[in-house]
C-alpha positions in Angstrom: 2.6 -3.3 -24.5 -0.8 -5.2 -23.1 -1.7 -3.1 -19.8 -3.6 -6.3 -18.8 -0.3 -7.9 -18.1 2.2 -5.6 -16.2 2.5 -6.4 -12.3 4.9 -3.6 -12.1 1.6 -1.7 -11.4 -0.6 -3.9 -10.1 -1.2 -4.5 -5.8 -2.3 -7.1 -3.5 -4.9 -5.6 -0.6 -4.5 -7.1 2.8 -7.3 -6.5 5.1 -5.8 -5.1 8.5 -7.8 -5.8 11.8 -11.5 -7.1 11.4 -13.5 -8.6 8.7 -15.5 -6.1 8.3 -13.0 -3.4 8.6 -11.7 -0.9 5.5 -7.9 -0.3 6.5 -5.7 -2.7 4.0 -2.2 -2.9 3.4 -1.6 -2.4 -0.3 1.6 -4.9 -1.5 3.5 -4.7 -4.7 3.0 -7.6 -7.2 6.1 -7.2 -8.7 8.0 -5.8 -5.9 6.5 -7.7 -2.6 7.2 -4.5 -0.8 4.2 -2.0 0.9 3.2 1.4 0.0 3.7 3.9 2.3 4.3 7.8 3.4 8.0 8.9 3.9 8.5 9.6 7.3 4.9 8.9 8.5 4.1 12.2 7.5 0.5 13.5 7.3 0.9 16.6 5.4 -0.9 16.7 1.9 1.5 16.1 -0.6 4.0 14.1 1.4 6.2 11.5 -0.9 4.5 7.4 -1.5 7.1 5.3 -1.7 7.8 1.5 -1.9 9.4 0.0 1.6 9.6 -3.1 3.8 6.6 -4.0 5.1 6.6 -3.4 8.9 2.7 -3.0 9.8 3.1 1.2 10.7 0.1 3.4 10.0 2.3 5.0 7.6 1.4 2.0 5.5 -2.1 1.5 6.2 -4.7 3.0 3.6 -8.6 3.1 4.5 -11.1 2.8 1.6 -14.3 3.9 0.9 
């Protein structure tokens, strides 16, 4: 199987807030739907899951 071509694990980054900012929302290629925590927890370890995108912190992801 060619890793180059699966979108089953590939994501879109959509810049939240300013330009110049680093909080995206990370969208599924495949799936159109966001990543986020279950149950806006922010305990290490908490589940990632797929889900509607709705805009909640629980799916907003800062990179550095």
């Amino acid at each position: 199987m060619d890793l180059q071509r699966r979108t089953d694990q590939q994501w879109f980054l959509g810049l939240v807030g300013s330009y110049g900012g680093s909080t995206y929302m990370l969208t599924g290629v495949d799936s159109d739907l966001n990543l986020g925590i279950t149950g806006t927890s922010t305990t290490q370890g908490a589940a990632v899951v797929q889900e509607t995108g709705t805009g909640a912190t629980s799916q907003q992801w800062n990179l550095s």
